[in-house]
Each structure stands twice: as structure tokens, then as C-alpha cells.
C-alpha positions as CSV (number, residue, x, y, z in Angstrom):
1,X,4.6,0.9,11.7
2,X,5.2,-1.0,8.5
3,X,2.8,-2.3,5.9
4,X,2.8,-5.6,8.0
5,X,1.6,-4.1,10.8
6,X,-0.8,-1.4,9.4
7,X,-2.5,-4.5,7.3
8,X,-3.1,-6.6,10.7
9,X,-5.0,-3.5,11.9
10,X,-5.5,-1.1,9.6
11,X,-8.1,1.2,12.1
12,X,-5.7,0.9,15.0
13,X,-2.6,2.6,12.7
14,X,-4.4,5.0,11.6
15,X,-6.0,6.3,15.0
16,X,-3.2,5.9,16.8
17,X,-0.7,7.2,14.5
18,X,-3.2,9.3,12.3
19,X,-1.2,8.0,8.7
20,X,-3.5,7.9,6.0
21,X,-4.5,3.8,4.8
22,X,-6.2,2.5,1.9
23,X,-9.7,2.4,2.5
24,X,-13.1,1.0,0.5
25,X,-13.7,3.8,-1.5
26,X,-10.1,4.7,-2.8
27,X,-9.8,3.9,-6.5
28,X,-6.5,2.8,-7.9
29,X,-5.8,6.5,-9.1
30,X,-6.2,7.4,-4.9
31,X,-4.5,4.2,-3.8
32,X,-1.5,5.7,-6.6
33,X,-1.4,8.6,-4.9
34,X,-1.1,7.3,-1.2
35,X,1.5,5.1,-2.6
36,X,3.7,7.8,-3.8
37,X,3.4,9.5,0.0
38,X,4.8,6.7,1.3
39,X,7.5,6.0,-1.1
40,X,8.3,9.9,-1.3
41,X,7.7,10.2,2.9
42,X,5.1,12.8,2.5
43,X,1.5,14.0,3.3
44,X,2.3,12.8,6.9
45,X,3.3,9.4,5.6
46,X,6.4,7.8,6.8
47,X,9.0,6.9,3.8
48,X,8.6,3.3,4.1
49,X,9.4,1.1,0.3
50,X,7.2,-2.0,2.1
51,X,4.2,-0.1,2.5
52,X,4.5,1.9,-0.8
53,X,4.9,-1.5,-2.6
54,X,1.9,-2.8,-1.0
55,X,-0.3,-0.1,-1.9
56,X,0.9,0.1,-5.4
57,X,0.0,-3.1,-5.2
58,X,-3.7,-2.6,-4.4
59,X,-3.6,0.2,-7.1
60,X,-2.6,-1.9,-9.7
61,X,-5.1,-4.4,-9.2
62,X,-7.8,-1.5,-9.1
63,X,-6.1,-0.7,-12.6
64,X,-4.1,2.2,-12.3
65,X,-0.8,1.6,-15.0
66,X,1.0,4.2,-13.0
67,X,1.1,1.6,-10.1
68,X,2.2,-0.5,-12.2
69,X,5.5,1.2,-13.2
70,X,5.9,2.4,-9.9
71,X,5.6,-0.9,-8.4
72,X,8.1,-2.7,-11.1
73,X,11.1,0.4,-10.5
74,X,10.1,-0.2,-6.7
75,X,11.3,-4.1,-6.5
76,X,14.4,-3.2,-8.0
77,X,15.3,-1.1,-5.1
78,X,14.4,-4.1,-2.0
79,X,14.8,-7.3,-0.9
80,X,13.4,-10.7,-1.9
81,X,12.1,-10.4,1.9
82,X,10.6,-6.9,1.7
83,X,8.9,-7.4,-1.5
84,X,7.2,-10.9,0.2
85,X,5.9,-9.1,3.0
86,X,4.5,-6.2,0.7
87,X,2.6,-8.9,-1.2
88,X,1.5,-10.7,1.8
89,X,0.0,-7.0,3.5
90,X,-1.8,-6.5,0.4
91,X,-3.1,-9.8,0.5
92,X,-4.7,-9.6,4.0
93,X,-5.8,-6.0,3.2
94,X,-8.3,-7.9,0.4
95,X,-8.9,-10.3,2.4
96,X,-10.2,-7.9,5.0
97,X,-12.1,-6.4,2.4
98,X,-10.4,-3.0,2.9
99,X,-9.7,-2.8,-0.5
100,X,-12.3,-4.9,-2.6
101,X,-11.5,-5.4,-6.1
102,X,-13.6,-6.1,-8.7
103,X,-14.3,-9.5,-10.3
């Protein structure tokens, strides 16, 4: 399941396939971390550069600087295409108000 998918339904991907998604409470420091599972392909997290972009994404907006870096080295590394759809995932996942941010 990629970012795409886990943002259209976030509580479906992770029942069914038990990986760990942003949530409410994470703060950018959590979101960080969960981004580096997915970019690494650990803590039961597929590797998958989409979804690690996307939630470094969320981190950085919740003002982690790591997120930040990670994010920038990250878009080196995919396509015009992938990065879009990582932008567009996070995008629905505030809009959903899985990850609020603050104003």
C-alpha cells in the first residue's frame, strides 16, 4: 500500500495491514521517526520513498528540522511524479485532520 492509498483510508491500512500511520497525537519528532521506518523499511514498515516523503512532510510542518533535511535529500532520489503524489497524501492526511497542525 503506498502513501496514496494509506492517505484515502488511513484506518483501513493500518487494520488490515497493521503498518504504523500518522495519527493526532504524533508530534513532528514521532512523525520523524515513522518517516525514517519507512524510508529505512523498518519497525514493520514497508521501504516505500512516497510514504517516507509524505510523512516527513507532515513532520516538518509540525516543526521537526530533521524532517526537513530528510525530506530535501529524499527528492533528490525520486520522480517529479513520486514527489507530487507524496505532497498530495499529505495534503488529504490534513485535510482529514489526521494530522492537525497548528495555526
Amino acid at each position: 500500500m503506498n502513501a496514496q492509498e494509506m492517505a484515502q483510508d488511513p484506518q483501513a491500512a493500518s487494520e488490515t495491514e497493521g503498518l504504523p500511520l500518522p495519527t493526532t497525537d504524533m508530534s513532528g519528532d514521532d512523525l520523524f521517526k515513522l518517516g525514517m521506518m519507512y524510508s529505512a523499511g523498518s519497525g514493520g514498515c514497508p521501504m516505500d520513498r512516497v510514504s517516507a516523503h509524505m510523512i516527513f512532510n507532515l513532520a516538518a510542518m509540525k516543526g521537526s528540522i530533521e524532517a526537513r533535511v530528510y525530506r530535501r535529500e529524499m527528492s533528490l532520489e525520486m520522480e517529479r511524479e513520486e514527489i507530487a503524489e507524496a505532497q498530495k497524501a499529505a495534503r488529504r492526511y490534513i485535510d482529514m485532520g489526521v494530522v492537525r497542525l497548528a495555526a
